[in-house]
C-alpha positions as CSV (number, residue, x, y, z in Angstrom):
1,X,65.7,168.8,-126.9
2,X,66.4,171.0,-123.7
3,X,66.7,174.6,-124.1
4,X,69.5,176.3,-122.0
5,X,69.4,175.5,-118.5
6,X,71.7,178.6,-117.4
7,X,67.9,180.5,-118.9
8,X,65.9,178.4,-116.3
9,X,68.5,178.3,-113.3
10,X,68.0,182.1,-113.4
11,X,64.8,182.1,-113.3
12,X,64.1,179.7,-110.5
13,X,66.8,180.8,-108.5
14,X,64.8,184.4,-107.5
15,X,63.2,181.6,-104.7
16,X,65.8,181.6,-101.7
17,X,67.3,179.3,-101.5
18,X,67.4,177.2,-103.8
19,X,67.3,173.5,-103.1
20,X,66.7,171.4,-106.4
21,X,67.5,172.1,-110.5
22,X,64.6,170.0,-111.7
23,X,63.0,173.2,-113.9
24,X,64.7,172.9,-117.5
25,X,63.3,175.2,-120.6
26,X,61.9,173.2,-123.9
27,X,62.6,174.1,-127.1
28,X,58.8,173.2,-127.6
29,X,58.1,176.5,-125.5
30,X,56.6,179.8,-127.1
31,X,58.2,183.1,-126.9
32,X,62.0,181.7,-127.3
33,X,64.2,184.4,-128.4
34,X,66.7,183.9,-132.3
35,X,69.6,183.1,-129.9
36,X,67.5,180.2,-127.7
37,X,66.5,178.9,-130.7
38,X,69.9,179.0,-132.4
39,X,70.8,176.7,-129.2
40,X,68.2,174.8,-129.8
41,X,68.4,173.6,-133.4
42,X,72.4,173.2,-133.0
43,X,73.5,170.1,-131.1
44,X,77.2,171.2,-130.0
45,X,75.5,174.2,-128.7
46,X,72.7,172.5,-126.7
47,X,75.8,170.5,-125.6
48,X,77.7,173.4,-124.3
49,X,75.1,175.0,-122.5
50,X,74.6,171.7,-120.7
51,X,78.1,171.6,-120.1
52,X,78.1,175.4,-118.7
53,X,74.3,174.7,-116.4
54,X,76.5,172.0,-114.7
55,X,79.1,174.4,-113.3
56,X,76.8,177.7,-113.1
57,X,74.6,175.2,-110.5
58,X,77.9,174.0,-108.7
59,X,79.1,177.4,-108.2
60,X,75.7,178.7,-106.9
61,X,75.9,175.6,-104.5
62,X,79.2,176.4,-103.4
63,X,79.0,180.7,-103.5
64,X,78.8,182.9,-100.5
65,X,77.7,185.6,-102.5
66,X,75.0,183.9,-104.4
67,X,72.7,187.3,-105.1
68,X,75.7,188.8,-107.2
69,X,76.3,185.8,-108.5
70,X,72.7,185.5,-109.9
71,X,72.7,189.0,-110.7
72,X,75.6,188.4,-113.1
73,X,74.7,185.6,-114.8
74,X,71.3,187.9,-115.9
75,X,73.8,190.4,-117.1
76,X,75.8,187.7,-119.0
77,X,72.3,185.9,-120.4
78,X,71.4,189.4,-121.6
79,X,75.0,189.6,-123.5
80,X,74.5,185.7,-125.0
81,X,70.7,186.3,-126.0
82,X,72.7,189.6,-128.9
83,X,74.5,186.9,-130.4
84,X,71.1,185.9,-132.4
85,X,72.2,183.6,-135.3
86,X,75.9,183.9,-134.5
87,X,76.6,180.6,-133.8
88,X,80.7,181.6,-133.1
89,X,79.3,184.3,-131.0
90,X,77.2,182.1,-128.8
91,X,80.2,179.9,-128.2
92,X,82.4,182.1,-127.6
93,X,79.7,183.8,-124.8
94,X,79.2,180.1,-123.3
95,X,83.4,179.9,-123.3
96,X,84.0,183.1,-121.5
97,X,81.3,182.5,-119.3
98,X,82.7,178.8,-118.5
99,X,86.3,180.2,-117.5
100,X,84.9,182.6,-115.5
101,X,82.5,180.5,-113.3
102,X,86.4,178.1,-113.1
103,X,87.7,180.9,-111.4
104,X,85.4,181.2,-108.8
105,X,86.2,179.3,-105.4
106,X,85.4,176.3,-104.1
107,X,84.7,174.3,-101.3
108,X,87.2,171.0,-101.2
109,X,87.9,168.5,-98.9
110,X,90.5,169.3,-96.0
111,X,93.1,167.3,-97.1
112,X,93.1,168.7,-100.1
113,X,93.7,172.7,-98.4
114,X,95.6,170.9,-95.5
115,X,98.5,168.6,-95.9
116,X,98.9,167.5,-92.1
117,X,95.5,166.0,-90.2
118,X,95.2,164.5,-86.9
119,X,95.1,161.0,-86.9
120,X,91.5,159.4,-87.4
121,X,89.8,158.1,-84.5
122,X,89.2,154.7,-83.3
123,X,86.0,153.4,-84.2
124,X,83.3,152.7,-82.2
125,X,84.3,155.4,-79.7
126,X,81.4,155.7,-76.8
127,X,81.5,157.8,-73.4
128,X,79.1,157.0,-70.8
129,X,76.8,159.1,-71.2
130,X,75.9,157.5,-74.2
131,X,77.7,160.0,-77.1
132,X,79.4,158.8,-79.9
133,X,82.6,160.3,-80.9
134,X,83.7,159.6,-84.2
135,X,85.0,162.0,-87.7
136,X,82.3,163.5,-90.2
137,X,84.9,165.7,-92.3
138,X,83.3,169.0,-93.8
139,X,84.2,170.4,-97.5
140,X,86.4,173.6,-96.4
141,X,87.3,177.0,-98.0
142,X,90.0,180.0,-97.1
143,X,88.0,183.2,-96.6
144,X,90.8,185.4,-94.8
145,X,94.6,185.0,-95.3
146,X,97.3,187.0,-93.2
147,X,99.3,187.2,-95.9
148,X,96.7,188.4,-98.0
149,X,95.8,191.5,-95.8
150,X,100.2,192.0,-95.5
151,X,99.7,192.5,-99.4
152,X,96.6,194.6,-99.9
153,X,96.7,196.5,-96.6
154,X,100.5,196.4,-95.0
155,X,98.9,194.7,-91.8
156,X,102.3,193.1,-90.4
157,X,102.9,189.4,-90.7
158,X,103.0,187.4,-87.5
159,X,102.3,190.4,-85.2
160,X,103.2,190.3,-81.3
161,X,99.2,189.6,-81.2
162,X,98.7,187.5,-84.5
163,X,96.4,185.2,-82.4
164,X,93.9,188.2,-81.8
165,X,91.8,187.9,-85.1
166,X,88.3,187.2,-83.9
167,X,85.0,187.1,-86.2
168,X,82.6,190.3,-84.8
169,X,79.8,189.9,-86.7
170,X,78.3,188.9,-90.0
171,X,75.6,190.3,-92.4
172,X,73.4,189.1,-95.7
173,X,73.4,191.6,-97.8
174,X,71.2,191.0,-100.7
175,X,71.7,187.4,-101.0
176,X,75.5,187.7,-100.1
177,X,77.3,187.2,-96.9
178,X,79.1,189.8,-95.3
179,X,81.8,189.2,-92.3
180,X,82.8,191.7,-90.3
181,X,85.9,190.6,-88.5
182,X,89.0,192.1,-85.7
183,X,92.6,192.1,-86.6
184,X,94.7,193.3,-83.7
185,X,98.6,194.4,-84.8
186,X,100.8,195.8,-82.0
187,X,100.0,199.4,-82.4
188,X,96.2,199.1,-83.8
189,X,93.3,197.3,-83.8
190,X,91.2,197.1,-87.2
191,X,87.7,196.7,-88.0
192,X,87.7,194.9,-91.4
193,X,84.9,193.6,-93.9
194,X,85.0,190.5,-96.1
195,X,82.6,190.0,-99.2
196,X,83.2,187.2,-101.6
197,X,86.9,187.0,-100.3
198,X,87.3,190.8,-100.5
199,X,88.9,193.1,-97.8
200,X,88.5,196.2,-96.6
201,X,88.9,198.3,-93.6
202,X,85.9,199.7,-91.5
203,X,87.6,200.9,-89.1
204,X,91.2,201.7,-87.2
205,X,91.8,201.9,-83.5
206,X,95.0,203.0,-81.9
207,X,96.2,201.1,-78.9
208,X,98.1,203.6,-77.2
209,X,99.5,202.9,-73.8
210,X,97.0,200.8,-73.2
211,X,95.4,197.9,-74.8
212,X,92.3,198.0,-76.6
213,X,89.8,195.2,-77.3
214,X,86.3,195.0,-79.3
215,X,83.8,193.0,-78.7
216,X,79.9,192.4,-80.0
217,X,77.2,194.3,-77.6
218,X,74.2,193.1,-79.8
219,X,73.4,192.0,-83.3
220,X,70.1,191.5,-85.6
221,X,69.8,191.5,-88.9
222,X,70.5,194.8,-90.1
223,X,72.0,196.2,-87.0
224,X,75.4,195.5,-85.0
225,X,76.6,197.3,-81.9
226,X,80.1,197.1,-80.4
227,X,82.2,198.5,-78.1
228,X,86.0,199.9,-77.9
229,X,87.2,199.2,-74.8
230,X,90.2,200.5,-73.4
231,X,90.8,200.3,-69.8
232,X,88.0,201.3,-67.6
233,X,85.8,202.9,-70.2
234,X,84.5,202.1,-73.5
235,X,82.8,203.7,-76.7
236,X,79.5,202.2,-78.4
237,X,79.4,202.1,-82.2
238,X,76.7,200.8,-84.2
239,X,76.5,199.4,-88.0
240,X,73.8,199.2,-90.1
241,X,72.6,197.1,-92.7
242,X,70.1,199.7,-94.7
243,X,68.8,199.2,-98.4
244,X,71.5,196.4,-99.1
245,X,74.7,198.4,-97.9
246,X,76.2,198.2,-95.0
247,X,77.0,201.6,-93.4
248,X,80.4,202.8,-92.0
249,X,80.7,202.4,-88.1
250,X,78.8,205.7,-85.9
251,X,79.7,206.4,-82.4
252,X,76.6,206.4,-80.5
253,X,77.9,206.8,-76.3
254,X,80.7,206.4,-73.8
255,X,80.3,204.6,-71.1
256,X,82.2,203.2,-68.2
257,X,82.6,199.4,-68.6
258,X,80.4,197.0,-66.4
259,X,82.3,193.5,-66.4
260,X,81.2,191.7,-63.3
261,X,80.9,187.9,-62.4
262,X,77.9,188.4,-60.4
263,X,75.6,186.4,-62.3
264,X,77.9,184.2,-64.1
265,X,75.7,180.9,-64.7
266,X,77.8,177.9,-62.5
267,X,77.0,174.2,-62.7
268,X,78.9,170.8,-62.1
269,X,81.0,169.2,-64.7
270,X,80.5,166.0,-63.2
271,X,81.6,166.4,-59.4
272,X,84.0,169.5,-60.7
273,X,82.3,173.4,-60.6
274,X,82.1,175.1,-63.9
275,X,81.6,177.9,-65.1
276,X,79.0,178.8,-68.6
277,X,78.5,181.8,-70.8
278,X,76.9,179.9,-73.8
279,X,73.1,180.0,-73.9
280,X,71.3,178.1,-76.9
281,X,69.0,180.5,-79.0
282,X,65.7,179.2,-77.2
283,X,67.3,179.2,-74.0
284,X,67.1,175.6,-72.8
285,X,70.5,174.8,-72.7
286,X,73.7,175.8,-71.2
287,X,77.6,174.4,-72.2
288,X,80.6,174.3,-69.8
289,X,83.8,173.3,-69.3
290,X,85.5,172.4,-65.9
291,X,89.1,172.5,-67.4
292,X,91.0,170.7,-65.6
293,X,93.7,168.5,-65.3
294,X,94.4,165.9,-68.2
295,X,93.4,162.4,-65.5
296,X,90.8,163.7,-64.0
297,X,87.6,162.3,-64.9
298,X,85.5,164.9,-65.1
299,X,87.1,166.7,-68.0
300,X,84.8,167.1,-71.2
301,X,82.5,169.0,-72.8
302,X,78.8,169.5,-71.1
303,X,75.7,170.4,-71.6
304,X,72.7,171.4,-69.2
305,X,69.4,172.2,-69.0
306,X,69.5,176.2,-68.8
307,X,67.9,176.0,-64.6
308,X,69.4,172.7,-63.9
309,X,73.1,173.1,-62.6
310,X,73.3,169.3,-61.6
311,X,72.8,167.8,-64.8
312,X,75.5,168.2,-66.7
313,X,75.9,165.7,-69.4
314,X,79.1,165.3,-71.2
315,X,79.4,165.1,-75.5
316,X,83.2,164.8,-75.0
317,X,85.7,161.9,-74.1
318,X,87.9,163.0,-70.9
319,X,91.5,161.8,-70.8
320,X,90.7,158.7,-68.9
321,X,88.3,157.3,-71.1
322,X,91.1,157.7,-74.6
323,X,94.0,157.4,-72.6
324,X,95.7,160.5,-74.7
325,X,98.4,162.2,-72.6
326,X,98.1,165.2,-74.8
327,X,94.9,166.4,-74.1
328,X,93.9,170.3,-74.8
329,X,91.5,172.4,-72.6
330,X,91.2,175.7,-74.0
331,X,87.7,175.7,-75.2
332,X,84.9,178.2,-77.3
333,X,81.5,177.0,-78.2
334,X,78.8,178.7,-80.9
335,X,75.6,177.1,-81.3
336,X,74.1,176.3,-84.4
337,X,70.3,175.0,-84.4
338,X,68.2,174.5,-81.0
339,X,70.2,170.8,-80.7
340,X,73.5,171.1,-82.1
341,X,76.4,173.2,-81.1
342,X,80.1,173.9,-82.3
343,X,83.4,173.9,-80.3
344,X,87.2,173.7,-80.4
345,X,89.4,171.8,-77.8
346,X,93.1,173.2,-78.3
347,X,95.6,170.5,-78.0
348,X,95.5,166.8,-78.3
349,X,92.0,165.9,-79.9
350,X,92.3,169.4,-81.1
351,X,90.2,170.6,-84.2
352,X,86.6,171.5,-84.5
353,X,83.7,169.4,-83.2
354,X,80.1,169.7,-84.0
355,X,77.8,167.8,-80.7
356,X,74.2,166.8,-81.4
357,X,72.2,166.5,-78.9
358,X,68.9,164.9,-79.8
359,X,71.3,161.7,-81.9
360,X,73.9,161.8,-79.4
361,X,76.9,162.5,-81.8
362,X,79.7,164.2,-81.6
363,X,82.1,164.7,-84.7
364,X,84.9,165.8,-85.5
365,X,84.6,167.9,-88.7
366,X,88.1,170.0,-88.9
367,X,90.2,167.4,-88.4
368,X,93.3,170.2,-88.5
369,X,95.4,171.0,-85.3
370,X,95.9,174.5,-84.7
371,X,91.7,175.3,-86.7
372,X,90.1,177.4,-83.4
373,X,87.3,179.3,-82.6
374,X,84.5,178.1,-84.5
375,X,81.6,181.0,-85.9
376,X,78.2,179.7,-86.8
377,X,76.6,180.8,-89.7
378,X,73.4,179.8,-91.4
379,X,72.9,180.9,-95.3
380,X,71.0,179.7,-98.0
381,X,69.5,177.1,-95.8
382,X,73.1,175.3,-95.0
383,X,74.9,175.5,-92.1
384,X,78.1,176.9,-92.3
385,X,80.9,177.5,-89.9
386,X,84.2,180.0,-89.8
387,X,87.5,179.2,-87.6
388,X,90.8,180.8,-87.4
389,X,93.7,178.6,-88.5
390,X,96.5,179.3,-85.8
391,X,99.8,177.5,-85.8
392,X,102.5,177.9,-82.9
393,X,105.1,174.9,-84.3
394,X,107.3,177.6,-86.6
395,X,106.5,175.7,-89.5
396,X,106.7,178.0,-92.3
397,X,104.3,175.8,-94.5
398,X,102.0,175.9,-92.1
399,X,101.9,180.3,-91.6
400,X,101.9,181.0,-95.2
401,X,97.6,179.6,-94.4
402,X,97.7,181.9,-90.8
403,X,93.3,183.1,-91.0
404,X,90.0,182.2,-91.4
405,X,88.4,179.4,-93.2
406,X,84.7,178.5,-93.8
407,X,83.6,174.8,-94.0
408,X,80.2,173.4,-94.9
409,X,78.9,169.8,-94.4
């Protein structure tokens, strides 16, 4: 007979990440506590805790905040392992425990968070440059609701800027994932955190007569700089992940702003210029966009080699080749590893799109008109990415689920 698994998750889970759940306890072993051995010698009890391993493992698979997660189930093993003989004590820890772990989210498919999805796509869908384009749906998540911050913070619903939420920067923070993120009302711009679906405000900037913007200067793993702009000018701040907390925003300079197009990388989008600011992480490639027109032939999604501004090859299907007349152009791009990135495409074949470059895919994995601006984020060895869910039809429905949502393969 197995021991409690919940014992042996615990202890195999200090190795990040964790990837299988083959360890299990024996009730053969030496040194097992009265309550372990209460387990043991009671079959509705072995039961349970099998029961309760099944959705502890499912909730680590499925946590963003999977160090506090294993730090309290150590806290709740060390409550179970006083029950001793108490066999009504044990059961009732295991019970508590259970509705607990219930409680926490999920990840679930998107039709089950989204009632209205694009229409699938044909099959067998190929562009010339020898992509296929076909749906791969991800498991999604809400992280941020607007109506959540309205409640806990009186940030106003459906602001004159309610499209200005854009993810800054994010953080792991002893095991756990921390977002920082920009909410722009029309009086003030806020710097807010999220752990574990949990808000709170870093920092609050007044627009004044003029409008302000923030934006990412550089990033690493336990320090962020951005800047307040406003006008001409802007102020540099940095935040710092020290000794698993993250520190409240410190101005560091002014400094007059230095926005110039100079050096703006330009290739061809077929025979159409373009114009890229997306860099892979090893440098070797480049992504563009020509935007333009919905017949002409050269619209799509490219990618280059980073020195090579004549071979553009596109991922995407342009409007001639799927004969849509309600094609989107409005395009943002993250990568994720050295041969995949992300992007949107606002409008007809709208969604989120994930483009592979060394298998020549590209698939749709957000299926959900109005899901934009796609955030990369790699944690616990998954890949995982964050979009804003933005509406402009005046369905109701579809506001009440206005903000950011994470999806995972």
């Amino acid at each position: 007979m197995e021991l409690t698994k919940l014992a042996v998750v615990v202890g195999v889970f200090s190795i990040f990440p964790m990837v299988a759940f083959a360890a299990a306890f024996k009730c053969d072993m030496k040194g097992l506590n009265v309550t372990e051995r209460t387990i043991c010698n009671n079959p509705s009890l072995s039961g349970i805790d099998d029961i309760a391993n099944k959705k502890y493992i499912s909730k680590i698979n499925d946590s963003l905040n999977v160090g506090t997660l294993k730090r309290q189930q150590l806290e709740w093993l060390e409550q179970r392992n006083k029950c001793g003989e108490n066999t009504s004590c044990i059961e009732n820890s295991y019970n508590n425990r259970y509705r607990e772990l219930t409680y926490m989210p999920s990840f679930s498919s998107v039709s089950e968070v989204f009632s209205e999805l694009d229409k699938p796509l044909k099959y067998g869908l190929v562009n010339k440059y020898g992509f296929t384009i076909s749906d791969k749906q991800w498991r999604i998540r809400p992280l941020v609701k607007e109506y959540d911050l309205n409640r806990e913070f009186g940030i106003p619903l459906l602001a004159e800027d309610v499209f200005y939420w854009k993810i800054l920067t994010h953080f792991i923070v002893k095991h756990d994932l921390v977002l920082l993120y920009i909410v722009k009302t029309d009086d003030s711009v806020f710097l807010m955190k999220n752990t574990d679906g949990k808000n709170s405000i870093l920092a609050k900037y007044s627009r004044g007569d003029s409008d302000v913007d923030v934006y990412l200067k550089g990033r690493s793993d336990s320090l962020t700089t951005y800047a307040v702009s406003s006008g001409d000018s802007e102020d540099i701040y940095e935040i710092n992940n020290i000794d698993g907390q993250i520190t409240a925003p410190k101005f560091i300079k002014h400094e007059m702003n230095e926005q110039s197009d100079a050096h703006v990388w330009k290739g061809y989008c077929g025979d159409s210029l373009c114009v890229s600011k997306v860099i892979s992480p090893d440098n070797k490639w480049r992504i563009a966009s020509p935007d333009l027109g919905q017949t002409n032939v050269d619209e799509g999604v490219y990618y280059f080699p980073a020195n090579r501004p004549d071979l553009g090859i596109n991922v995407f299907l342009p409007q001639a080749e799927e004969e849509r007349d309600d094609w989107g152009y409005e395009r943002n791009y993250t990568w994720g590893g050295s041969d995949d990135f992300y992007f949107d495409n606002q409008g007809g074949l709208a969604c989120i799109w994930k483009a592979n470059l060394k298998n020549k895919t590209t698939q749709r994995i957000l299926p959900i008109e109005g899901m934009v601006e796609p955030y990369y984020i790699s944690y616990n060895g998954e890949s995982f990415i964050i979009a804003k869910y933005i509406d402009n039809s005046g369905n109701r429905e579809h506001e009440i689920k206005y903000g950011f949502y994470i999806a995972k393969e």
